[in-house]
N, C-alpha and C positions, 0 to 999 in steps of 0.2 A: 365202492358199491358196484357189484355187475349190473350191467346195461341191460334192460329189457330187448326183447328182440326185436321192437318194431327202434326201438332208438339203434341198435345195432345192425338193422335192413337200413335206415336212415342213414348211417353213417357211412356205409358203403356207397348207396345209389347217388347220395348229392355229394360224396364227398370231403365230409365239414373235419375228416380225421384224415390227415393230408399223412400219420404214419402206418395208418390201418394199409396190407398189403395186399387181402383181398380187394378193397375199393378199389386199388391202382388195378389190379388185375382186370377186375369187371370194366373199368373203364378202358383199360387197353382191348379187352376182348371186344366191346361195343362199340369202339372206334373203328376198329378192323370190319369187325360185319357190319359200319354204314359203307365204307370204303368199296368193301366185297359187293353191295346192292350198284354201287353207282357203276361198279362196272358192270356189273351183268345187266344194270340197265341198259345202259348203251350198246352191249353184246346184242342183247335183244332186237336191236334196229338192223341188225345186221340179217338179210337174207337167210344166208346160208347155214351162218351160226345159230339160226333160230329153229328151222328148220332139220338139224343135224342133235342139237342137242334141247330144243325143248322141252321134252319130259325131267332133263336135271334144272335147267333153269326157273324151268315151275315152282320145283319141287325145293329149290333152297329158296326160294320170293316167299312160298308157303312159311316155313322155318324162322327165315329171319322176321316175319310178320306174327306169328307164335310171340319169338322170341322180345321182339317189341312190345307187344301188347304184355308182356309177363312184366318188362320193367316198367310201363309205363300204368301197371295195378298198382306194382309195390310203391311206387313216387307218388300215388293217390292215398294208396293205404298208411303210407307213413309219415307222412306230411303234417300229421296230428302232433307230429314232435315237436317243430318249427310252434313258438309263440303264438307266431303270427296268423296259423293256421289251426291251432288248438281244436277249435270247435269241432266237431265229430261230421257235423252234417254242412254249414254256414265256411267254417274253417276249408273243405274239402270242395268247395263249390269253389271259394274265391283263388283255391290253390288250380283249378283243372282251369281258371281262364287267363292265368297267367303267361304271360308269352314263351315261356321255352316249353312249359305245358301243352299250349296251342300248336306249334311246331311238333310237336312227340305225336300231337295225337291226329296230325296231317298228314303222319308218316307211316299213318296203320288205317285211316279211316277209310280212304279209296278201295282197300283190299275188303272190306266187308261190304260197305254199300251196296253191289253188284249183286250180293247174297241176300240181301233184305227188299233191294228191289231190281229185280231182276228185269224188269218192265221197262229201263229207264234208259232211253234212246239212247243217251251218251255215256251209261256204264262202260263201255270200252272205251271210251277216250280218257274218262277219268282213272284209270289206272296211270295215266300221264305225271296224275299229281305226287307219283313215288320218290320225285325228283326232290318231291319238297324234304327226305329224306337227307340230303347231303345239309340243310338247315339243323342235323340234327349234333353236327360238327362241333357246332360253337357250343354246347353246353361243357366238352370234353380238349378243345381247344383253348388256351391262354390268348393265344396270338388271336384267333378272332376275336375272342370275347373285349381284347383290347380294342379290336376293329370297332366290334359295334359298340361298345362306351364311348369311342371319339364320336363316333357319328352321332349316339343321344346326347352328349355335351354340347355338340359344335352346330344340332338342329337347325336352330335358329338363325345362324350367321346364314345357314347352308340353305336353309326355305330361304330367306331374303337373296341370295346370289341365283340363285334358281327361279325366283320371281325375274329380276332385271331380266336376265336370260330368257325369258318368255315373253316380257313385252317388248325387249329388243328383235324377237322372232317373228312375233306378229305383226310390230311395225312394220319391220324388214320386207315379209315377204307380200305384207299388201300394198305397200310401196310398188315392189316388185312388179306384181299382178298387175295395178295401173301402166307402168312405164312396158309391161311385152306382151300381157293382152291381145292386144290387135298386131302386134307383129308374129306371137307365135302362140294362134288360139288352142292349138291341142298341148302345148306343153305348160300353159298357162292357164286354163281352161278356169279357175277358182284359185279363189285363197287358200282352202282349205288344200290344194294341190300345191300350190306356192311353197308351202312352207314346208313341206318335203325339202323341196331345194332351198332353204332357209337354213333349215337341219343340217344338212352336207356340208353348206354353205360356215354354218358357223361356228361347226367341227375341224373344220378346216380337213374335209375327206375328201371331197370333190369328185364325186364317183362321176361327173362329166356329162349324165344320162341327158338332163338340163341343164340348161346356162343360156345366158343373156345375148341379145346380138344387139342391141340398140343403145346408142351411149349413154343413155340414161340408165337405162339397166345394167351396163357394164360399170360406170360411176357407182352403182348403189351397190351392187356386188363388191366393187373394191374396201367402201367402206365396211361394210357389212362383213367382210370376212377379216377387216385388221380391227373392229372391237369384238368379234368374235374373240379372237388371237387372248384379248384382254380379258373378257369376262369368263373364259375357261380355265385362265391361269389363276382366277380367284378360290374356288374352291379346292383344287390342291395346294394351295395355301393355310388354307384355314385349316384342310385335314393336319397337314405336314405339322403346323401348330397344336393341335388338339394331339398325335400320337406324340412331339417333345414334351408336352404339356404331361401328358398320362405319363410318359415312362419316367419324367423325375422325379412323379410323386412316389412312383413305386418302389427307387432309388430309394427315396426318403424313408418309406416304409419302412423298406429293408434296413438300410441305417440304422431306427428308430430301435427295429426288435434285436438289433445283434449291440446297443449299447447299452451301459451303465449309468446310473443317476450317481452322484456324487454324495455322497452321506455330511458336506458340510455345506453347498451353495446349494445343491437340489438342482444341476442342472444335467442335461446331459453328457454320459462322458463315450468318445469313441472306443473301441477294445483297440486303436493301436497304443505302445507301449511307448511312443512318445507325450500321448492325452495323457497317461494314466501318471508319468515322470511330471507333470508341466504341476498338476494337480500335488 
């Protein structure tokens, strides 16, 4: 049975027919033109290059914002495919607050705003938010998308090692505040200053700006920067676990869909020609 067109717009824009050649295309062409924006945004910052070639740099910001807003109708208009989204009006609400939806549509919303209200003190700064375009990566990326599944798996380990880290910080640096305080009242002026050099401190950067002269402060520094050493080296831990963790399930995937079931145990069989001899 042919495919209707919106299931055929579908299958191109998210993907789901991984041999359809236009979808690879469109996704290669839409990778290229986030790539093409990050740079000409940063071109942008640049004096001279702004100055010299402005009217082109506009004019493909124009374009590629077209050309977003055109994919980012059809991924609304045919979203009605997807089960999950059925509903014509209910289905297409809960699909535009979904997060790579939310991202798509941070990646065009700055460029209109300014036109609707023209009035709004920081319309030029918020063209800033274009950047949120390079987020636009991971829907068209493996490698991130892996990124960010470890990160939503391994959340929880990662809030809790980020918690210590924080009340190790704020100990740290009001400890601090007491013990140089009154030996070095502008560098020490609050806690909430303190812990700037808490940060450096238990990054192990030590940009040097502050630092201690009093041995108590030198004492609390010392410690302070060797559980630093510890509690930094927890969460690339847990990452490094959570991408072995993803990429042998994908191993297994993979395994799963290139082997054979056994027509007399029902188990699985691998396609090399040793499985298939043992059997």
């Amino acid at each position: 049975m042919k495919p209707s067109l919106k299931q055929y717009i579908f299958e191109i824009i998210e993907g789901s027919n991984k041999d359809n050649w236009v979808g690879q295309v469109f996704d290669s062409f839409i990778l290229v033109l986030i790539v093409l924006n990050l740079v000409t945004f940063s071109l942008e910052t640049v004096h001279s290059v702004w100055i010299e070639y402005k009217e082109v740099l506009t004019a493909f910001d124009i374009i590629s914002v077209f050309v977003f807003t055109f994919e980012y109708s059809l991924r609304v208009w045919s979203c009605t495919v997807n089960p999950k989204f059925r509903h014509p009006v209910w289905g297409r609400l809960r699909f535009i607050f979904t997060p790579l939806l939310l991202i798509d549509l941070s990646a065009i919303l700055p460029f209109y705003l300014p036109l609707f209200f023209p009035d709004i003190r920081f319309a030029r700064s918020i063209r800033l938010f274009r950047f949120f375009r390079l987020l636009k990566l991971t829907r068209y990326s493996d490698s991130l998308k892996i990124i960010f599944t470890v990160f939503l798996i391994k959340k929880e380990e990662l809030i809790i090692t980020f918690f210590v880290w924080f009340l190790l910080l704020f100990s740290g640096s009001s400890l601090m505040y007491f013990a140089e305080h009154e030996a070095q009242a502008k560098a020490f002026p609050d806690i909430p200053t303190a812990m700037w050099w808490g940060v450096v401190t238990l990054t192990t950067v030590g940009y040097g700006d502050i630092y201690p002269i009093t041995p108590m402060g030198r004492i609390l520094a010392g410690i302070l920067a060797v559980l630093g050493v510890g509690i930094l080296a927890l969460p690339t831990g847990i990452i490094a676990s959570g991408f072995y963790d993803e990429l042998q399930g994908k191993r297994k995937k993979k395994r799963h869909k290139h082997a054979i079931i056994c027509p007399h145990c029902g188990n699985l069989i691998d396609e090399h020609p040793s499985d298939k001899s043992h059997h």
